[in-house]
C-alpha positions as CSV (number, residue, x, y, z in Angstrom):
1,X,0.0,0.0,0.0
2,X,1.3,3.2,-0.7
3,X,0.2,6.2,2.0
4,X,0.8,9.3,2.1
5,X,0.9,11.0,5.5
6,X,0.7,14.7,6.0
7,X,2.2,16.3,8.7
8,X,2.5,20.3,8.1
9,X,4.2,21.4,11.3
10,X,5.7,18.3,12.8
11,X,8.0,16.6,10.8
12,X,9.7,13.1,11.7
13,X,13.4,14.9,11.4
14,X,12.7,17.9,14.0
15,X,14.4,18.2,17.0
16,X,11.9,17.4,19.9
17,X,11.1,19.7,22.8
18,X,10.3,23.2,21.2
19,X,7.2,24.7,21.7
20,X,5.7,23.1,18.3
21,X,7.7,20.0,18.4
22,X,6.4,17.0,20.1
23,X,4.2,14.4,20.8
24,X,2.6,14.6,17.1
25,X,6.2,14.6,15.7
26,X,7.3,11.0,17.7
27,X,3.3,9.6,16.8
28,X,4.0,10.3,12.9
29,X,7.6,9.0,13.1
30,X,6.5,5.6,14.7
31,X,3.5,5.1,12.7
32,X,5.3,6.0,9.8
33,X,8.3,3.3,10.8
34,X,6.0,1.0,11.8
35,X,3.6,0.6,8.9
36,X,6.9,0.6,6.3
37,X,8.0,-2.7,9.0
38,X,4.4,-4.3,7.7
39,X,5.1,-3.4,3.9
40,X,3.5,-0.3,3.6
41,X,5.5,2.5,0.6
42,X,5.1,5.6,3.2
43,X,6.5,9.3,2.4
44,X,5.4,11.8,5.2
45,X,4.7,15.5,3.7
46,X,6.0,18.4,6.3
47,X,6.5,22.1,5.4
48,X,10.5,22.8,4.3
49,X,11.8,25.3,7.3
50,X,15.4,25.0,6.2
51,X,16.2,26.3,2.8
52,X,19.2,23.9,2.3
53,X,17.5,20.9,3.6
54,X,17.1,18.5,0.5
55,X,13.9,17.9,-0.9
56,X,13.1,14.1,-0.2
57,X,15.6,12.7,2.8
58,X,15.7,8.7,3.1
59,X,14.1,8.6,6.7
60,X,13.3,5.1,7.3
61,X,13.0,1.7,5.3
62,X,10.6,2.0,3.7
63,X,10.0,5.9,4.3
64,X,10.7,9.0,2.9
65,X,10.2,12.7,4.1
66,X,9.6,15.2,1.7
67,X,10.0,18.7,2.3
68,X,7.1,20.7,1.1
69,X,7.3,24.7,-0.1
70,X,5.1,26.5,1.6
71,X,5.9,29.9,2.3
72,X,9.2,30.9,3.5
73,X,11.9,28.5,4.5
74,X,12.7,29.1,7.8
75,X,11.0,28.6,10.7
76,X,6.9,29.1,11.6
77,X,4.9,28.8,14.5
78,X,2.4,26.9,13.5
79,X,-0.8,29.1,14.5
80,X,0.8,31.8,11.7
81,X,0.6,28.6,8.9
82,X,-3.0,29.0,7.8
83,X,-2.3,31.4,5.2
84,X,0.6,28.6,3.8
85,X,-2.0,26.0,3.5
86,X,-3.3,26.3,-0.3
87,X,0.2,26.2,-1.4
88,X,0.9,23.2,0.3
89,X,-2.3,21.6,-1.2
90,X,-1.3,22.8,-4.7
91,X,2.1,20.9,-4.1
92,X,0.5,18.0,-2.8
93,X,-2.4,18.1,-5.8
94,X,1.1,18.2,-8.4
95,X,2.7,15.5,-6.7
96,X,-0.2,13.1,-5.9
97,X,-1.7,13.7,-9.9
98,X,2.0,12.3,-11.0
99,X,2.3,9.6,-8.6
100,X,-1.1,9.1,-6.7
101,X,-1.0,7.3,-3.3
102,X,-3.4,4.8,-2.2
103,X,-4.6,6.7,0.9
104,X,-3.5,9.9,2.5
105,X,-3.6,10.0,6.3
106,X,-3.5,13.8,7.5
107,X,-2.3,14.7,10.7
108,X,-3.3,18.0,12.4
109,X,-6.6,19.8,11.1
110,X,-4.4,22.2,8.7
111,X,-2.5,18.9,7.2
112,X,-6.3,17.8,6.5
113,X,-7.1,21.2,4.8
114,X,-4.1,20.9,3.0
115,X,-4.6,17.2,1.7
116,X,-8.2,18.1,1.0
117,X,-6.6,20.5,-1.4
118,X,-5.0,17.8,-3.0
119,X,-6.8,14.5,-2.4
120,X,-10.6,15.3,-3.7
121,X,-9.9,16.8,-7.6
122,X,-7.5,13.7,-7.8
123,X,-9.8,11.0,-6.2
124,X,-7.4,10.3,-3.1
125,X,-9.4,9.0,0.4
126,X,-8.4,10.5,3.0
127,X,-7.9,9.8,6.9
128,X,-7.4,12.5,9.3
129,X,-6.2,12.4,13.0
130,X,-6.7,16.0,14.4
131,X,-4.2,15.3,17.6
132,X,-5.9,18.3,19.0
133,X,-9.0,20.0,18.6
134,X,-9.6,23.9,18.5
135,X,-12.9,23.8,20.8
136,X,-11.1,22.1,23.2
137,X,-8.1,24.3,23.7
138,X,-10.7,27.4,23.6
139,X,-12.6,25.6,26.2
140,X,-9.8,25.2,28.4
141,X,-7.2,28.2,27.5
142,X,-9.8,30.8,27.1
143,X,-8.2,34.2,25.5
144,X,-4.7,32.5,25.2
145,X,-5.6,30.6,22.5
146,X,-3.7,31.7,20.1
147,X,-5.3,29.3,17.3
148,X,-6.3,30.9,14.0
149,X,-10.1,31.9,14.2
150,X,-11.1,30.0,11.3
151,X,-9.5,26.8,12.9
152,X,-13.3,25.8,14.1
153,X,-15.0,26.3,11.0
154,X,-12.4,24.4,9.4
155,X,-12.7,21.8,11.7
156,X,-16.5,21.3,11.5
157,X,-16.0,21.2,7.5
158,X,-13.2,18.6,7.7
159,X,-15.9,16.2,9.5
160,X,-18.1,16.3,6.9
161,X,-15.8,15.8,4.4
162,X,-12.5,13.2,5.1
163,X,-13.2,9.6,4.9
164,X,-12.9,8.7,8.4
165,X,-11.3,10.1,11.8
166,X,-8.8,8.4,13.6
167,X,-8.9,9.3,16.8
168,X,-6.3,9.0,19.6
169,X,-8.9,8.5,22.6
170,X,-12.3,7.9,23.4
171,X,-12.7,11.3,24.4
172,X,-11.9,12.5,21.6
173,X,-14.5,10.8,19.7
174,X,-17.2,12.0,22.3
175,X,-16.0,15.7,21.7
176,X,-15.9,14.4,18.1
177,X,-19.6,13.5,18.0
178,X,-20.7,17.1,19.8
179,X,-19.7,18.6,17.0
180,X,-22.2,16.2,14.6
181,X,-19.6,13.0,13.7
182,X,-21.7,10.2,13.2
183,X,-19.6,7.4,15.4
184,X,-19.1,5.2,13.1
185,X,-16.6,7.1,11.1
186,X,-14.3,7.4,13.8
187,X,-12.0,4.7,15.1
188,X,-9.4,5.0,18.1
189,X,-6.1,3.8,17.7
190,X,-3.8,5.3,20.2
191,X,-0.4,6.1,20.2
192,X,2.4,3.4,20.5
193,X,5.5,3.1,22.7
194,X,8.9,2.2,21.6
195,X,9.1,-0.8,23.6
196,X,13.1,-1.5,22.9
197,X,13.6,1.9,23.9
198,X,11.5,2.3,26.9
199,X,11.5,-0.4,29.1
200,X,11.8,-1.3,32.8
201,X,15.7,-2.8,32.8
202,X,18.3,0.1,31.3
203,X,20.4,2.8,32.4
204,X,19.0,4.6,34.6
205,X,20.1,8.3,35.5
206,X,22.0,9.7,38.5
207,X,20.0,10.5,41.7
208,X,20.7,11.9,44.9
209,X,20.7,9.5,47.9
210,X,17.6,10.0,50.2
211,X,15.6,12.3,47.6
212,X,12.8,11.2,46.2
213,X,12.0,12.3,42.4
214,X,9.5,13.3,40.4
215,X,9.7,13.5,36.9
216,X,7.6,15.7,34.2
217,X,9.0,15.4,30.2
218,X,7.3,18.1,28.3
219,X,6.7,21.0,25.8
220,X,7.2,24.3,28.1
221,X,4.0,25.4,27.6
222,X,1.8,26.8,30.3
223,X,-1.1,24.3,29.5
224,X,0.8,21.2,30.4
225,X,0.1,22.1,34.0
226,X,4.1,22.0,34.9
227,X,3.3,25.5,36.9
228,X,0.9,23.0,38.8
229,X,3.3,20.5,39.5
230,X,5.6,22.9,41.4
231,X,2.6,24.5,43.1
232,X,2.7,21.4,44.9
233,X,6.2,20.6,45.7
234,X,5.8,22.6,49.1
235,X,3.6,19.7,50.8
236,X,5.8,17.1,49.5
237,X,8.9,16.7,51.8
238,X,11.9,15.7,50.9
239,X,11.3,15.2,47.0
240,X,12.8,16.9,43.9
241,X,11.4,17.5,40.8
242,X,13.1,17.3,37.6
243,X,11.8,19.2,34.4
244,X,12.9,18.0,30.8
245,X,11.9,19.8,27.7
246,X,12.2,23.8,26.0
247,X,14.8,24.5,24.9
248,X,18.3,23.5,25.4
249,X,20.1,24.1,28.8
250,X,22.1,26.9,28.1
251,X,18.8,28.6,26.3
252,X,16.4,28.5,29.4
253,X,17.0,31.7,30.5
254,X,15.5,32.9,27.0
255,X,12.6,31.1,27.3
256,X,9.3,32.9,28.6
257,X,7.9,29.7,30.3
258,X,11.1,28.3,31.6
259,X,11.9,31.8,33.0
260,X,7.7,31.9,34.6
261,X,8.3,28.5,36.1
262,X,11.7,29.1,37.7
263,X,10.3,32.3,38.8
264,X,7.3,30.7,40.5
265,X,9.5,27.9,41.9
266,X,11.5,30.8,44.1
267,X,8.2,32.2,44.9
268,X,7.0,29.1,46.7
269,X,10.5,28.6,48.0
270,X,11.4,25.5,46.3
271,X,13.6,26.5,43.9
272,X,16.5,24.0,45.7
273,X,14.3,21.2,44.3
274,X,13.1,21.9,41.2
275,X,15.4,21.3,38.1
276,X,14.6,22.2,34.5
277,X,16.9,20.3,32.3
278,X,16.1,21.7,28.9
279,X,15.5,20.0,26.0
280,X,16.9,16.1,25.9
281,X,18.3,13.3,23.2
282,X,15.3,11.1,23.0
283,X,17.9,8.6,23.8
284,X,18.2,10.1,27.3
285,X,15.2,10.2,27.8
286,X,14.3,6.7,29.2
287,X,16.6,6.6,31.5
288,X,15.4,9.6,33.4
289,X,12.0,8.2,32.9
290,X,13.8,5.2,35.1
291,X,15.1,7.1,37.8
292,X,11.4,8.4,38.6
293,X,9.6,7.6,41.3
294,X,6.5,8.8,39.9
295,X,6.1,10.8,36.6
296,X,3.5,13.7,37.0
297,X,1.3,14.7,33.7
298,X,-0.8,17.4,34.7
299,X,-1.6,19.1,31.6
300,X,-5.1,21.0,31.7
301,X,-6.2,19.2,28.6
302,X,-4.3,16.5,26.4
303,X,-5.4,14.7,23.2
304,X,-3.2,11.9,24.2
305,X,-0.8,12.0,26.5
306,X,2.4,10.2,25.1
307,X,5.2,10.6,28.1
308,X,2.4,8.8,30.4
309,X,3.0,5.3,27.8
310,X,6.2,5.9,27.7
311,X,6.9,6.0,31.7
312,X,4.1,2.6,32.1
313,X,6.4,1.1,29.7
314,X,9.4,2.0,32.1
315,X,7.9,0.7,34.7
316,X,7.2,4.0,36.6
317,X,3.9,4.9,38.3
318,X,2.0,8.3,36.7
319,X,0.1,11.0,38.8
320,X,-2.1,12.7,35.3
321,X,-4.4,14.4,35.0
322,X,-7.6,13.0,34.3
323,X,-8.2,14.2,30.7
324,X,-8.4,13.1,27.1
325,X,-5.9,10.2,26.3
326,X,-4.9,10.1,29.9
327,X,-8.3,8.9,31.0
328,X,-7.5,5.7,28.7
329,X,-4.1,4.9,28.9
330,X,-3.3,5.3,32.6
331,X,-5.6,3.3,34.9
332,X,-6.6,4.8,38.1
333,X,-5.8,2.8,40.9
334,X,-3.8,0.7,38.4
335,X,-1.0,1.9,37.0
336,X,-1.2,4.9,38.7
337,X,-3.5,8.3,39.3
338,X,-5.8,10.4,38.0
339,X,-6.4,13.9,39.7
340,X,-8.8,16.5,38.2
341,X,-7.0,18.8,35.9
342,X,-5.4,22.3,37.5
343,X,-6.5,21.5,40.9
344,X,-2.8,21.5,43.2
345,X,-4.5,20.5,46.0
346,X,-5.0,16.6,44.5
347,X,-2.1,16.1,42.5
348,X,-0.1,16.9,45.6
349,X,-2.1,14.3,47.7
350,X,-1.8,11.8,44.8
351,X,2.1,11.9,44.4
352,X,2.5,12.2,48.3
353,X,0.9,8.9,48.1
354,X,2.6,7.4,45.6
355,X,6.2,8.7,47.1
356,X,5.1,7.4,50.5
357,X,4.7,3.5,49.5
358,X,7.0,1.7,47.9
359,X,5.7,-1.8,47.6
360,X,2.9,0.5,46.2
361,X,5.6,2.0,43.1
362,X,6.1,-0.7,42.5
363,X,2.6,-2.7,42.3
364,X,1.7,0.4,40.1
365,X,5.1,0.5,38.3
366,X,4.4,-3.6,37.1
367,X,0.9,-3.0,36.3
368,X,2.1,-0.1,33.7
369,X,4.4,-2.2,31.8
370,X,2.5,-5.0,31.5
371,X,-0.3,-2.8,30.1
372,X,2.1,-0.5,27.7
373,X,3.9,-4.1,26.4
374,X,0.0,-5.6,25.6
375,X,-1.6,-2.6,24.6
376,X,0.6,0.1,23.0
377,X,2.7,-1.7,20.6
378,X,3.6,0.4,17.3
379,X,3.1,-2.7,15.4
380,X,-0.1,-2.8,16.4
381,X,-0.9,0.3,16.5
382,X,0.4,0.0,12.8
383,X,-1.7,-3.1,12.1
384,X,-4.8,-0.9,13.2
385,X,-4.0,2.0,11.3
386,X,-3.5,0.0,7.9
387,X,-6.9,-1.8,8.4
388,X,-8.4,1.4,8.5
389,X,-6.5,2.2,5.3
390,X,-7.6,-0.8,3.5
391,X,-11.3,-0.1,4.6
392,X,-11.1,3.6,3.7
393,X,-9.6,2.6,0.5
394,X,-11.8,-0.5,-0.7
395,X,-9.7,-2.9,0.2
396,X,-12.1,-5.5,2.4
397,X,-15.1,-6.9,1.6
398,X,-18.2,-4.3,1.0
399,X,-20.4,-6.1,3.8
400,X,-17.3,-5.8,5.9
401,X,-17.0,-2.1,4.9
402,X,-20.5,-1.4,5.0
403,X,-20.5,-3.1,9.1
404,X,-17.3,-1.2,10.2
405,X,-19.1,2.1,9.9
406,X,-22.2,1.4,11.6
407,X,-20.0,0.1,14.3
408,X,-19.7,2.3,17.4
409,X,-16.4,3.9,17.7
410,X,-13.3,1.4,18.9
411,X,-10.3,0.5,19.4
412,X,-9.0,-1.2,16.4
413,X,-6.7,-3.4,17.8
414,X,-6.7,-7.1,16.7
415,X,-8.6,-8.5,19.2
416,X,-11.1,-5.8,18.8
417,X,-11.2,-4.5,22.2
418,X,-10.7,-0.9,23.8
């Protein structure tokens, strides 16, 4: 099968951690990998920020990023790419006219515009995973929303007019079906987990004898509730709290958010224990997920939720916030907490706890691998993704076809279950 995957903003090759660079970046990476690993022809679309950077670089087997022009070369938050988006679709509509793919799976509701561009006048299906949704950031960030205004219209229109929805959570299909989705053209697949990479057994970093640590790996962006984190640190004794993510270390001090966090941290008089690291190699990464007694993800809304898999996967209970993705992957009581979103006040009772009881880390710790090796493979994850590809595309039976989308939304695994 040859897919194409659009990815505007987040391309495979960028360096994670910046304010635009994360989870959606690793999720088309994987899937991308992943899907080449079960014979799939794959070339991921992204916008070219670097005017040197060749035009189609040799990413995986099997994959291939090509570097799309649309608007100026360097560099572009992605709220300020609207206004690139009908070049990109004319690139796309040139490209897919010469060499049409057998599906195109957009990612982000501007790579959807874009591939809608491109994919209708040459008779392409199309799959879209929005990763985000723009009436659920203006739900929960208000007047700091700094989304285009046409991103809900756009969004409403995209719904009525892509083949299916993947979505990355049940949530998401609920907020999905507010808006007028009929069910059963949404399935959830979540994201995967590098399993090789994150695991329980590794290196693990260096800690400070008789300090407990917790652990947060993020964007540095106010909404993923890392200001809530260290509002709590003052009724946990005797713990530490290290921050990865922004920029690199020697850049902090340039960075608005890193600069409001530290500042809040001497505020509350706990700026001995908290620790931002900057951005890390994804390489480093697990092993700082490993020296973790508990990883907090406390973001005030979150389509998915990626670090919480990876840390399960680790073997490391998770304090998060009970939103979006989170709500599925991490199991309350399970493999770790949920605490209502923003409120200080609960996360600080729920990592107290999990800080306080050891044989309880590590009931909760076991329970999260176990899950993350069963559940959030990126071969399956794959394997669910390229099912929906063959059913978007024609490729099973019509009865089957015809079933699948009366179907209430689910998870897509093999099995079946969610």
């Amino acid at each position: 099968m040859r897919v194409a995957m659009v990815s505007e903003h987040a391309s495979p090759l960028a360096t994670l951690g910046g304010v635009d660079a994360g989870g959606q970046n690793v999720h088309v990476a994987e899937l991308a990998a992943a899907a080449a690993r079960l014979g799939a022809d794959v070339v991921v679309y992204t916008r070219r920020e670097e005017r040197d950077v060749p035009r189609r670089v040799r990413f995986r087997p099997g994959v291939v990023v090509e570097h799309v022009d649309a608007g100026r070369p360097h560099p572009i938050p992605k709220d300020e790419l609207l206004p690139h988006m009908d070049e990109f679709g004319t690139y796309l509509r040139r490209a897919w006219t010469a060499e049409p793919p057998d599906i195109a799976h957009a990612h982000f509701w501007m790579s959807g515009l874009a591939s809608l561009h491109a994919a209708v006048p040459v008779g392409i299906p199309t799959v879209l995973t929005f990763h985000a949704l723009g009436v659920v950031k203006r739900r929960h960030q208000g007047d700091k929303d700094t989304s285009p205004p046409e991103r809900l219209a756009v969004e409403n229109r995209l719904l009525r007019e892509v083949d299916h929805i993947v979505a990355t959570s049940t949530d998401e299909v609920f907020e999905l079906a507010r808006l007028g989705l009929d069910p059963g053209a949404a399935t959830v697949i979540p994201c995967g987990v590098d399993l090789a990479r994150f695991r329980p057994d590794g290196p693990v970093a260096e800690r400070r004898p008789g300090v407990r640590r917790i652990v947060v790996v993020s964007r540095l962006v106010e909404r993923k509730g890392i200001g809530n984190v260290i509002a709590a640190l003052p009724g946990i004794a005797d713990a530490e709290l290290l921050v990865a993510g922004g920029p690199e270390a020697a850049h902090l001090g340039d960075d608005r958010e890193a600069v409001r966090l530290s500042t809040l941290a001497r505020e509350l008089g706990v700026a001995d224990r908290v620790f931002l690291l900057g951005r890390l190699e994804r390489d480093e990464v697990p092993a700082l997920l490993r020296s973790a007694d508990v990883v907090a993800c406390a973001p005030w809304y979150e389509p998915f939720g990626m670090v919480a898999v990876e840390a399960m996967a680790c073997g490391v209970p998770v304090v998060a916030s009970a939103v979006g993705g989170l709500v599925d992957t991490v199991v309350d009581g399970v493999t770790g907490f949920h605490v209502p979103p923003r409120d200080v006040g609960a996360l600080r009772d729920a990592l107290a706890r999990v800080l306080a009881d050891e044989a309880l880390r590590r009931s909760l710790g076991a329970a999260g691998a176990k899950r993350a090796r069963s559940r959030y493979t990126w071969e399956r994850v794959a394997q669910a993704t390229l099912d929906v590809y063959r059913m978007v595309a024609g490729e099973v039976p019509s009865r089957q076809a015809e079933a699948a989308t009366r179907r209430r939304p689910r998870w897509a695994g093999r099995d079946g279950r969610h």
